[in-house]
N, C-alpha and C positions, 0 to 999 in steps of 0.2 A: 544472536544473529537473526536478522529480518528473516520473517517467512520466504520474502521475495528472492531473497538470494539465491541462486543457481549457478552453482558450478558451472566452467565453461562444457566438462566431459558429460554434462547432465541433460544440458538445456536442449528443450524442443520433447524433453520424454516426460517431465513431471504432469502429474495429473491435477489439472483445476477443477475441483468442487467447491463445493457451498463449507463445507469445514476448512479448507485451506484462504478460503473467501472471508469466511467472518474471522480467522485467526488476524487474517492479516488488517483488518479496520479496526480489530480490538487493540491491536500494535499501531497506528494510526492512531489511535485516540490517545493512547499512552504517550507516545511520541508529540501529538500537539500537546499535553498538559503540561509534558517534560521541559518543553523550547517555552510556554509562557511562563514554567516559575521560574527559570536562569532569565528569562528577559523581566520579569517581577522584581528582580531579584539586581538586575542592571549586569545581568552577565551577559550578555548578547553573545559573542564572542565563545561562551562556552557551549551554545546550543547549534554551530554547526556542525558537527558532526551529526546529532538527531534533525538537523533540516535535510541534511542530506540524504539520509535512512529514508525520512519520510517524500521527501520527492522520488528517490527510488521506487518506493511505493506505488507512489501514486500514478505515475509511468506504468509501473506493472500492469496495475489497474487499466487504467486506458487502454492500453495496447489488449486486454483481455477482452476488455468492452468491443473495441474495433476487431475482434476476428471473432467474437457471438454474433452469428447470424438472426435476425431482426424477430421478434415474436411473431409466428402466425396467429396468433389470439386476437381479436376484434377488440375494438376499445369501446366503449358501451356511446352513445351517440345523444 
């Protein structure tokens, strides 16, 4: 089951760190290798399910990006 996945009774209380962060792009990376060999492979068709996973993903992802407030760190000039 994707890391991203959260129960409806859960959601809003899991905690996002840097471990749950890189679990889930290792799962990303496994998930794009998964969808090019069935499309390799001329199975298109059997790789929605893992497209799906992975845009779930990748939504995650986003939506965590857009509520991290901006670095106060100086960008070097």
């Amino acid at each position: 089951m994707s890391v991203a996945f959260v129960p409806e009774r859960l959601r809003g209380k899991a905690e996002v760190n840097q471990e749950t962060l890189q679990q889930l792009l290792e799962e990303n990376d496994q998930l794009i290798r998964c969808i090019m060999e069935y499309q390799n492979k001329g199975r298109a068709a059997d790789c929605v399910q893992y497209q799906h996973i992975l845009h779930r993903n990748l939504i995650y992802l986003a939506t965590i990006a857009d509520a991290t407030p901006p670095s106060t760190q100086k960008t070097a000039e």
